[in-house]
C-alpha positions in Angstrom: 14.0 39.2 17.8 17.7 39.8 19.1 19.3 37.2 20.9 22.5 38.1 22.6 23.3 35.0 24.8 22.4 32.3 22.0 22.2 31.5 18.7 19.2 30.4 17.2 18.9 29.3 13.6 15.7 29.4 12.2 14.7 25.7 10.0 12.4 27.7 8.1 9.7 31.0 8.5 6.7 29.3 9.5 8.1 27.0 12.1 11.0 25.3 14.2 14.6 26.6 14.8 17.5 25.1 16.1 20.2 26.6 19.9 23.5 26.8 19.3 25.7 27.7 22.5 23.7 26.0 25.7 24.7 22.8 27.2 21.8 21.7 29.2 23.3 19.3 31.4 24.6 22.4 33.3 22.3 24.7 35.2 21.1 27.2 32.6 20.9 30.6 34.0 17.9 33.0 34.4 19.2 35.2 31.6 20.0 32.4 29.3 16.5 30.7 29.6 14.7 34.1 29.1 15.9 33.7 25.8 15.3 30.3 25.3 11.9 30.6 25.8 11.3 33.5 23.8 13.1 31.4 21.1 10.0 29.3 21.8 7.3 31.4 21.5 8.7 32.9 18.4 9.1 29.2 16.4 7.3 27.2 18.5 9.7 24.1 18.5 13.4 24.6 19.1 16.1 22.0 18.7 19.2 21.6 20.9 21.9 19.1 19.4 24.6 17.0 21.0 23.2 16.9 24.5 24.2 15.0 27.3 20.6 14.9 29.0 20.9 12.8 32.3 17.6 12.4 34.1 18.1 15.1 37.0 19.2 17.8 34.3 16.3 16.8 31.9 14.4 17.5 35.1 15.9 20.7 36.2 15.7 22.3 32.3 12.0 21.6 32.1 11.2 22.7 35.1 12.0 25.8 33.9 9.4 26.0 31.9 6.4 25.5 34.9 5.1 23.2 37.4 5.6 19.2 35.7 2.5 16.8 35.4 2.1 14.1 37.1 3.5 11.1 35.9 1.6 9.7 32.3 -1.1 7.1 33.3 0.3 4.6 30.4 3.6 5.4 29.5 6.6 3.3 31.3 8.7 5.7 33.7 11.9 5.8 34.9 11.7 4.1 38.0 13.8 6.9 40.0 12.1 9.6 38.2 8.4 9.0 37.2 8.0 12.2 35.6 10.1 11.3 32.7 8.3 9.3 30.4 9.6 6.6 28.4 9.1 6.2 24.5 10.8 3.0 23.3 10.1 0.8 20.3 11.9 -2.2 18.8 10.9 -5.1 17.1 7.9 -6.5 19.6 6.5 -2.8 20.2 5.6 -1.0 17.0 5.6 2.6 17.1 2.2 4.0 18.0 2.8 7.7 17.6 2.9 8.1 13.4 -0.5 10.2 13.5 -1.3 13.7 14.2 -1.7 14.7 17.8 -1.2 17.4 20.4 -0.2 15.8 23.9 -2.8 14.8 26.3 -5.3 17.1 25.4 -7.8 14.5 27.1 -7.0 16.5 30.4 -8.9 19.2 31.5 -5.7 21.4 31.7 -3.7 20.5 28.5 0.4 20.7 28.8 2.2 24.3 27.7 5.1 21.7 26.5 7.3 19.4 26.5 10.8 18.4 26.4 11.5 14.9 24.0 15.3 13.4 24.7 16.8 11.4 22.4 18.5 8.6 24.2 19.1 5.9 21.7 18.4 6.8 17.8 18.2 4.4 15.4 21.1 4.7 12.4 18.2 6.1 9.8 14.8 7.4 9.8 12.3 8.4 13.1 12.2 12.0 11.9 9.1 14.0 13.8 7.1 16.6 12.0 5.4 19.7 13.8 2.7 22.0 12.2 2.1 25.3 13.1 -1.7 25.5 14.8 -1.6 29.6 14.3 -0.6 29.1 10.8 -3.1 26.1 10.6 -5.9 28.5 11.6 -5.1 31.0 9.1 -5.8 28.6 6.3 -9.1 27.7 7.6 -11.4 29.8 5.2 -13.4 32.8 6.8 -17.0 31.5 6.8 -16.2 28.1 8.4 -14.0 30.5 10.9 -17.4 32.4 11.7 -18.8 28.5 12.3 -16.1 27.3 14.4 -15.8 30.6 16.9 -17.1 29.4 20.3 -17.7 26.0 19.5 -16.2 23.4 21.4 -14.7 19.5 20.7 -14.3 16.3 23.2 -11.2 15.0 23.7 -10.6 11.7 25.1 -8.1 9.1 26.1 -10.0 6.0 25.1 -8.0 5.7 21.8 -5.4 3.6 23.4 -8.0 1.0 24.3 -6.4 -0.6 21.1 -2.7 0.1 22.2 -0.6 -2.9 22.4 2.3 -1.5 23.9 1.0 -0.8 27.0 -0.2 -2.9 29.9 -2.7 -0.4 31.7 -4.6 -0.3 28.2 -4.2 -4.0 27.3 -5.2 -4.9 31.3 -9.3 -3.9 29.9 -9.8 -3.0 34.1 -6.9 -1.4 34.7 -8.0 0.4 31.3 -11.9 1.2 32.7 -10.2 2.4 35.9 -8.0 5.5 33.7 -11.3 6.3 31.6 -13.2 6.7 35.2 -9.7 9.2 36.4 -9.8 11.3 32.8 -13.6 11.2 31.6 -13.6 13.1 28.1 -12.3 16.9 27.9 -14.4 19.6 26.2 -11.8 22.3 25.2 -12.7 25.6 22.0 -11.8 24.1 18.8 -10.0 27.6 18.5 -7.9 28.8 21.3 -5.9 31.9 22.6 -2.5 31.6 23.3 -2.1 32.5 26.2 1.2 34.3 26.0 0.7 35.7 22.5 -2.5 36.3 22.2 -2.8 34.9 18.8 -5.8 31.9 17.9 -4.7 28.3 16.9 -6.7 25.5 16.3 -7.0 23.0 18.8 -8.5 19.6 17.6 -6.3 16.7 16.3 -7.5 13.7 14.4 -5.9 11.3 17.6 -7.8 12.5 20.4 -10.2 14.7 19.1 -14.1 12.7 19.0 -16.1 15.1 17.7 -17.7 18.8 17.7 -20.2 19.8 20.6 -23.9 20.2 19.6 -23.3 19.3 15.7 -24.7 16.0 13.9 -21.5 13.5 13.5 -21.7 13.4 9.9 -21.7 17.0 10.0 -18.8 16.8 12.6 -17.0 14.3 11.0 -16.6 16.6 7.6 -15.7 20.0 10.0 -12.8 18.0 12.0 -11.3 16.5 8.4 -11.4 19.6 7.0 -9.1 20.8 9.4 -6.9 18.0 9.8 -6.5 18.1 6.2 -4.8 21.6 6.9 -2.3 20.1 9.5 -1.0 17.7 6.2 0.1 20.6 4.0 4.0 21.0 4.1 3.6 25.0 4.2 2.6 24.4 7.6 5.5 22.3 9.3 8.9 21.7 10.0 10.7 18.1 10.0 13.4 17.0 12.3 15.9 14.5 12.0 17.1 13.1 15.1 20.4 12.9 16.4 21.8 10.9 19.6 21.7 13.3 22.1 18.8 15.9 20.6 16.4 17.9 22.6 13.1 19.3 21.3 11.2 21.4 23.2 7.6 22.6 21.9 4.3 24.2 22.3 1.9 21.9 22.7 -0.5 24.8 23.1 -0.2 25.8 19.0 1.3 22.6 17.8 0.8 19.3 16.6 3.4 16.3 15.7 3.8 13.1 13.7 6.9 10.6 14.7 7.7 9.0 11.5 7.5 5.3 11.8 10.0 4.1 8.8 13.3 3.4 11.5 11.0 0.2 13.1 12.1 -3.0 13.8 15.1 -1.0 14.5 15.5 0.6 18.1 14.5 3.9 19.6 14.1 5.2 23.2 13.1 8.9 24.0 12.4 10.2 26.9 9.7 12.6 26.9 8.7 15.3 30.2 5.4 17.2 29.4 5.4 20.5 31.1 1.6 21.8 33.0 -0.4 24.0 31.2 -3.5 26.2 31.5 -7.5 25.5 30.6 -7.6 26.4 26.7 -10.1 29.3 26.1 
């Protein structure tokens, strides 16, 4: 695709690409974000460097992108802006994130996206990895396709029951009270994008449980055999954080894995997730 109003750099051909030429703490024009979100479709994660990402413009740019969910029912929050999410480790709060997930796909409605800052970087290491979910599902040999087309998985948020980070999981009431809000999810194991028409596999080894209307043991073997696909290099991109760095990605054909070699040191992102639509 042509771009005439930015510059986009691709990291490699299966996945990821990098902006040039778009400050974001500035209003970015219709125009401007037209292309930017093609950029997205195209690579599925785009990186922005050197950005001065104040709360109200981290709000305004992913708004862009469609209505915001509601505030996360675990994460910390800035106070003034609830929507933004806080991500912060240092030596009493390990990171929790170094496994394979898609975001929140406990929820019914899944988000399209979402928009990680980079507030305070530690001097080495953190790098995030994202795999390619269309290019995931093209790996996934024809017969077990044939299996797998109209079956369904459930999702579910319980896996932070053993979360120490966080005081709504630790708190075992408070904790009942979010499972009763977001009961398990049933959502295809292969969905359509719903821009691009093309299938990607949605199950991830975090909050995926198992396969509807299939013995576990049998489940159990389907579900690694895929997640073993979402390991294989071919398949992702890695990013190494800078102070000030954006990523914006699909979370409807993606998965990531925040590398947890920087800890003790310190690390704060601040993370938006944008609404999305029912997988089919």
């Amino acid at each position: 695709m042509k771009y005439d109003l930015i510059h986009v750099t691709p990291l490699n051909p299966v996945i990821g690409a990098e902006i040039h030429g778009v400050d974001l703490s500035k209003p970015v024009g219709a125009a401007t974000f037209k292309e930017i979100e093609a950029a997205l479709h195209q690579h599925l994660v785009i990186f922005f460097r050197d950005q001065d990402l104040g709360p109200d413009a981290h709000m305004a740019f992913a708004a862009q992108f469609g209505e915001l969910e509601p505030p996360h029912p675990l994460f910390p929050k800035i106070e003034s802006h609830p929507q933004i999410s806080v991500l912060e480790n240092d030596e009493a709060r390990k990171p929790e994130t170094n496994y394979w997930h898609t975001d929140v796909t406990w929820r019914e409605t899944p988000p399209m996206g979402s928009v990680l800052y980079g507030a305070d970087i530690p001097e080495s290491g953190g790098d995030t990895l994202w795999a390619n979910m269309y290019a995931a599902y093209d790996l996934v040999p024809d017969d077990l396709k044939a299996k797998l087309e109209g079956m369904r998985a459930i999702h579910s948020i319980e896996v932070f029951d053993v979360s120490d980070n966080y005081d709504n999981a630790k708190d075992k009431d408070a904790f009942a009270e979010i499972l009763k809000k977001f009961p398990p999810a049933s959502h295809p194991i292969v969905r359509t994008h719903p821009v691009t028409g093309r299938k990607a596999l949605f199950v991830n080894a975090t909050f995926t449980q198992y396969i509807e209307d299939m013995e576990q043991s049998e489940s159990d073997a389907v579900l690694q055999s895929l997640y073993d696909i979402v390991k294989l290099p071919e398949v992702q991109v890695r990013f190494n954080w800078t102070k000030g760095a954006v990523a914006v990605w699909d979370n409807r054909a993606t998965q990531h894995y925040a590398v947890a070699d920087y800890w003790p040191q310190y690390r704060r992102m601040h993370r938006i997730t944008v609404n999305g639509d029912k997988p089919v």
